[in-house]
C-alpha positions, 0 to 999 in steps of 0.5 A: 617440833625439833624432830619436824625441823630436823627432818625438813632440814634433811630431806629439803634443806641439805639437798637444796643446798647441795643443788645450789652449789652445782647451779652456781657452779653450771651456771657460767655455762648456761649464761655464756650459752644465753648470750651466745644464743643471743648474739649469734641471731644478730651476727647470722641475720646481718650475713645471711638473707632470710631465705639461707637463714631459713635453710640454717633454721631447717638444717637444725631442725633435721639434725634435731631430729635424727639426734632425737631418734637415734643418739639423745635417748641413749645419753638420757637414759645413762644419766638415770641409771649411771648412780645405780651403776656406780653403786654396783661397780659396774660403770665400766661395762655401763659405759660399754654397753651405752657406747655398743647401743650409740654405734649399732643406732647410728649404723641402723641410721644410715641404712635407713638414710641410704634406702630412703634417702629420696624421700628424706630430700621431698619432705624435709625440703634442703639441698642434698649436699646440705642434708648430706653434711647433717649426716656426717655432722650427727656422729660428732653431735652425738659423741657430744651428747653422750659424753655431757650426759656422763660428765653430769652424772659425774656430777663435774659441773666445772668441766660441763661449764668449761667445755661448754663456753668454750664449744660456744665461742668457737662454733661462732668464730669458725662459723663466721670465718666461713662465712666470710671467707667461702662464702657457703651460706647456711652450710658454713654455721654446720661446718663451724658447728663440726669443727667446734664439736670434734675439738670439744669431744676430744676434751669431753673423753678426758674430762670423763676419763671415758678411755680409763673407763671404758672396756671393750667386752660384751654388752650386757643384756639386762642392761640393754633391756633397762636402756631400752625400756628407759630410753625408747619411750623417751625418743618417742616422747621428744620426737612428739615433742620436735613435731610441736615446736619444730616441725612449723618451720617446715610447714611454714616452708612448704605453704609459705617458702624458706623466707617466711620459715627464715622467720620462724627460724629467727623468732624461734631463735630469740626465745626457746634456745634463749630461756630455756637455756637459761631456765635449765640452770636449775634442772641441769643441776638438780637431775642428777641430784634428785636421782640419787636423793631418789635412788638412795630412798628419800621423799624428793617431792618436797625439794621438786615443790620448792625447785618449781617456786625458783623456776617460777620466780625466775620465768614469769617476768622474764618472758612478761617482759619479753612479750611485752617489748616483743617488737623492741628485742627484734629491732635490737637483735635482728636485722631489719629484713628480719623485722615481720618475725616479732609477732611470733615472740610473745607465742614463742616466749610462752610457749618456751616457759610452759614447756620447761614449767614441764621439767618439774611436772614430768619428774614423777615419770622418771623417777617411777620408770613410766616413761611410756606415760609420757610418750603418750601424753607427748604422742598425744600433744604432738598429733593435735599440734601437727594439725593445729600447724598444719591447719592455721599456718596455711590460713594464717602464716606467722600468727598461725605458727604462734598459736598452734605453738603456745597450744599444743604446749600448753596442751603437754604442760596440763596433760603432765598435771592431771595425768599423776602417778600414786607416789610420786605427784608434782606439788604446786608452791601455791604461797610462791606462786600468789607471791610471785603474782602479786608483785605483777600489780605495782610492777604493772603500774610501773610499767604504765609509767615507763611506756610514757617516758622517752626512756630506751626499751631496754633501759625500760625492761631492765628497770622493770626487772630489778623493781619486780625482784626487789619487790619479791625481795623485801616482801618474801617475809609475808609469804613463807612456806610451812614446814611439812 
């Protein structure tokens, strides 16, 4: 029995102990990131009419997208194979070579954009200048997401969460300033943007000591041919994954205009960049971490299982709660003009916890380099999310955009269940999770009792939480995982 103890201790214990530091170390970043996600909705909505706000919400769409395709996947895939690297000695030629595919991919971007630079106008929908100023904005934007990507596989969550509050705060002042003062619509949140993003990759290049790092020589073959192999499938995969859960807004623009795609825009807003923000606490610290518990040939499957049960216990009841007082947070966080937006709430809030429920689902696709696996299963979920899209919002507009969401992710989040490979399957926490929805009946009972009180929403939910997780608390005795 001490043997079995103290290979459990090991090989779950240990590590989770080690993923818990870094969480609590991320964590400032994550939660200042919630709550500047959350006050920026108000602030925008206040000073922008919902049709700039929806040429705001576009705009990011567009920039996500081109990111997705020609600048994410590079950072991703450095993070996988940074340890393997740094077990060679071979950062410095690595970081080389990421840094050769960022540039030749963001040259092939524009030439791509100079050619067909009119059709990109027609089917995205904004201004020229405005999708002019997403091209200069890229470059930034991209640099940034390369060097975060190398500051974690430093595994420096001090830095990562400094950087991070600080790119938050001034992305909002600037923005606002502009605002104020020029008067430029949605294009002063992107000037704000660029800005705030230029000053903090000149921090991120010391904090990574990328300069010391890097070396001007030739790229290495194999190492291309690993990033690629890696990476591509990756940017198939997510860009299947920007057709479910942002493509709406343009679908809603086309069928409906740019002020019910302001809508969208807010509602989207308020949940997916709020909780999965905050639900990221946990795979922003353990990525890297179980990809060098992997890499150095233990069995990370018992810590994934455990990691699902506290992502669990964090999710549900937040966004039961968000479903539940869905016109409340609208009233709280949005201007009034914005007031149709909250029927997509509940749609969205779901939607968000399915697909971050994902993270945890998906890890044996990294892990055993099938990356491709997940491009189909995503390619898959994105073309009958298209359709879903295409097909309800034109019969019915906002509801239409909630539930061809919430089911084409929930469409991923199974497909990433069933579809296992040998070795390396996601397992289910079933004593967390019957835990964790067995408090939902007194919390529910609770719940029926505050409805009929005059009491705030908001004091309203925040009672409800700190009962549930009271609750999970002094009952978590009775629901103890097995050793093994």
């Amino acid at each position: 029995m001490t043997e079995k103890v103290d290979k459990h201790l090991r090989e779950v214990e240990i590590p989770m102990r080690h993923i818990f530091k870094d969480m609590a170390k991320y964590a400032p970043s994550k939660i200042f990131g919630l709550l500047g996600n959350a006050v920026i909705v108000p602030v925008y909505t206040n000073l922008l009419m919902p049709s700039e706000y929806g040429v705001y919400a576009i705009s990011l769409a567009v920039l996500s997208f081109l990111c997705i395709l020609f600048s994410d996947w590079i950072g991703l895939a450095g993070l996988r194979f940074f340890r393997q690297n740094q077990l060679t000695e071979e950062v410095p030629r690595y970081l080389s070579t990421l840094v050769f595919i960022l540039t030749s991919n963001l040259i092939v971007m524009y030439c791509l954009v100079a050619i067909f630079r009119n059709h990109f106008y027609e089917y995205f929908g904004i201004p020229p200048k405005i999708f002019l100023f997403i091209l200069v904005l890229i470059i930034p934007v991209a640099v940034r997401a390369l060097l975060f990507q190398v500051l974690r596989a430093q595994i420096k969550p001090g830095a990562f969460t400094v950087s991070t509050i600080i790119n938050q705060i001034m992305t909002i002042c600037f923005s606002v300033l502009i605002i104020k003062f020029f008067e430029l619509g949605a294009l002063s949140i992107l000037i704000g943007m660029a800005i705030s993003i230029m000053i903090i990759d000149i921090v991120l290049v010391f904090q990574t000591d990328i300069l010391w790092l890097l070396r001007i020589e030739k790229p290495d073959k194999k190492m291309m041919k690993s990033l690629f192999i890696y990476g591509v499938p990756i940017a198939v995969a997510s860009i299947s994954l920007w057709f479910i859960n942002q493509s709406n807004k343009f679908i809603t623009n086309h069928y409906h205009g740019l002020e019910h795609a302001g809508f969208v825009g807010v509602a989207y807003n308020l949940t997916f960049p709020i909780l999965m923000t905050l639900f990221a606490i946990i795979t922003i610290a353990a990525y890297p971490r179980i990809i060098n518990l992997f890499e150095d040939k233990m069995d990370v499957r018992p810590v994934i299982k455990k990691l699902t049960g506290y992502y669990l216990l964090i999710s549900l009841p937040i966004v039961t709660i968000m479903c539940l007082y869905a016109r409340d947070i609208m009233d709280i966080f949005a201007n009034a003009k914005y007031e149709q937006a909250w029927i997509l709430l509940p749609y969205f809030a779901f939607a968000a916890f399915f697909l971050s429920f994902s993270d945890y689902t998906t890890y044996q696709y990294h892990l055993s380099n099938k990356t491709y696996v997940l491009t189909v299963l995503k390619i898959v979920s994105a073309v009958i999310g298209l359709v879903l899209n295409i097909v309800l919002i034109k019969k019915m507009g906002l509801v239409g955009v909630g539930i061809a969401t919430l089911a084409a992710n929930i469409l991923y989040f199974l497909l990433t269940v069933f579809v296992v490979i040998p070795g390396f399957e996601w397992k289910v926490p079933y004593k967390r999770l019957i835990h964790i929805l067995l408090c939902f009946v007194p919390a529910a009972v609770v719940w029926y009792f505050l409805t009929k009180s005059s009491m705030l929403p908001i004091l309203q939910m925040n009672i409800l939480l700190v009962f549930y997780y009271l609750l999970f608390y002094f009952t978590k005795r009775y629901f103890k995982e097995s050793i093994g």
